[in-house]
C-alpha positions, 0 to 999 in steps of 0.5 A: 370905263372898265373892260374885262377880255378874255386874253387870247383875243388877238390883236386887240391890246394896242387898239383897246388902249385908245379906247380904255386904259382900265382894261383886265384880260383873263383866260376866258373859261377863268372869268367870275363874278369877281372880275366883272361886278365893276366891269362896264363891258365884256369882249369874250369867246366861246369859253366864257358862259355870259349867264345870271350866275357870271352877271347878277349884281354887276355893272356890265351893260355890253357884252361882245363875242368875238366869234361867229356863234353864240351859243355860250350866251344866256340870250334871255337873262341878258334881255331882262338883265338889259345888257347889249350883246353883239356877235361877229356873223361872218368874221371868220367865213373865209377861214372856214372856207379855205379850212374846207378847201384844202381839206378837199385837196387833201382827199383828192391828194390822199384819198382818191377823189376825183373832185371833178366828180364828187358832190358836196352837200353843205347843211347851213348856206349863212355867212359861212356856208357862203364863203365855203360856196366861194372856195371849194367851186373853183375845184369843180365839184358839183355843190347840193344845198340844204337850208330849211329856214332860208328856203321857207323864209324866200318862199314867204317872200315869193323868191326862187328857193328851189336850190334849197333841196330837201335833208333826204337829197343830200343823204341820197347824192353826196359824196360829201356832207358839210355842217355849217349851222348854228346850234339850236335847240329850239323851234322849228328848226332844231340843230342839236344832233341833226347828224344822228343814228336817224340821219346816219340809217337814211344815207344812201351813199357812204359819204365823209362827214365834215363839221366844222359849225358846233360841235352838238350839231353832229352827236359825237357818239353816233357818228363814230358808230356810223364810222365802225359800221361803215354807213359813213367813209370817213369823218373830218372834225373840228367841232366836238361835243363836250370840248376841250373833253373830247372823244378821243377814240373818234379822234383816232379813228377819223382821217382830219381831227382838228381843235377848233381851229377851222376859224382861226387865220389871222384874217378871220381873227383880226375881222371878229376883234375889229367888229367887237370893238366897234360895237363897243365903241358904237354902244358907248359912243366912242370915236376910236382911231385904231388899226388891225391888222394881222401880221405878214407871213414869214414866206409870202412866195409861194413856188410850187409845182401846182396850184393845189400844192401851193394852197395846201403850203398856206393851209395844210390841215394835216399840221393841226390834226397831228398835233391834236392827235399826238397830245389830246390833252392840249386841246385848249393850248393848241387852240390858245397858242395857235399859230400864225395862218393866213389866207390866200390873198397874203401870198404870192404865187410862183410856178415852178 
């Protein structure tokens, strides 16, 4: 069996080697049509664009993507192409929570805000918004939750779906709005550009935008209008429209700018390669002994004064920000070569 993966999947060689020994890895925006036509499987990233143009005359009958979104697949061609496709819903929430979390700490520590005080509203309450749910209660801040199709799914089910409050609540009360939706374009239900010139006009509050979902679900170049106008305070990205090609005045003016990174601790990264392999293996019925695991961190103490400044030691996003900030034109490297990051049940902390 011959798999084609992209090469900056991580911990994926060793454990793909029991499975396969015909396996070709390749930076994942340079996979072609040549490199797939005799490819039974593919294991991907956002960067690989799995459409007729890539597929048409190949082998290939499945395909997974290590990531939580989908957006990049042509879900229709692959249906009447017969090829099985599988994603990794939730891989990386609790990364994305603890990305959230010491982004709040930052605020708190940097900006101001009293976090006791300070509402939050989270736009998509899935996987992820969940595990943002988990991490950012403990600081006490009060929570506000905007999830149309989750709301009107219980509703047909005859479930509580109260605590879903409508786009209009959050725009009047937070302090703080977060996106945590998938891209869609179709239906009901659309996210593509739900932050725009419209949503921006209708807050009442001068909040912080935070996106850490896809980056076309805030229109970049409304809200960096938002920013100069002063309908918003301020703007912490992590998903732009138009990557790795991305608005660099935004970025300069916005207080955390980040390469689409909020997902990646080894925890979350060795979650989605684990659950790709396994689809694969379950597809092709393939009774795999492989483990994965991402390495330790090189200080697992932590001794700290308090428990925020011990977080913010695991996880500080000022270091990605400035990283993007001083060299834009590494989008791509950044979040190829990024390092090592792991939540918070790798360490150990100590009082001082």
């Amino acid at each position: 069996m011959k798999i084609v993966v992209d090469d900056k999947i991580p911990f994926i060689r060793e454990a793909i080697s029991q499975i396969s020994t015909d396996v070709i890895y390749k930076s994942g925006i340079a996979i072609s049509p040549d490199d797939i036509h005799d490819a039974d499987a593919l294991i991907i990233r956002t960067r690989t664009r799995c459409d007729e143009t890539l597929l048409k005359g190949s082998k290939v009958s499945f395909i997974a993507t290590a990531t939580i979104g989908y957006d990049h697949l042509d879900i229709e061609y692959l249906k009447r192409a017969h090829i099985t496709w599988t994603n990794c819903p939730g891989c990386n929430a609790n990364s994305v929570g603890q990305y959230i979390h010491s982004c709040l700490l930052l605020l708190e520590k940097e900006k101001g805000y009293d976090l006791s005080k300070t509402t939050v509203g989270l736009v998509g309450v899935g996987h992820v918004g969940h595990a943002v749910i988990e991490a950012i209660r403990p600081l006490g801040v009060q929570i506000l939750l905007n999830d149309p199709p989750q709301k009107e799914a219980l509703r047909k089910a005859g479930k509580p779906h109260e605590f879903f409050l409508k786009m209009e609540e959050l725009q009047e009360k937070c302090d703080i709005i977060s996106f945590h939706t998938p891209l869609i374009t179709k239906g009901p239900y659309p996210t593509f550009h739900l932050a725009n010139k419209i949503f921006f006009n209708a807050l009442k509050k001068q909040p912080i935008i935070i996106n850490t979902s896809r980056g076309a679900v805030v229109d970049n170049t409304d809200v960096l209008q938002a920013l100069k106008d002063g309908i918003i305070r301020d703007a912490i990205i992590d998903t732009w429209e138009n990557e790795p090609n991305i608005n660099q005045e935004l970025l300069n003016l916005i207080y955390i700018g980040t390469p689409h990174i909020a997902g990646y601790s080894a925890d979350g990264k060795a979650n989605a390669t684990r659950m790709s392999l396994d689809a694969l293996c379950r597809f092709f019925h393939i009774k795999a002994d492989y483990r994965i695991a991402p390495p330790q961190p090189r200080n697992p103490i932590i001794t700290a004064g308090s428990l925020a400044e011990a977080y913010l030691q695991m996880y500080d996003p000022r270091r990605d920000s400035k990283a993007l900030k001083t060299h834009p034109e590494q989008f791509e490297k950044l979040r190829g070569d990024y390092p090592l990051r792991r939540e918070k049940d790798a360490y150990i902390y100590i009082p001082k």
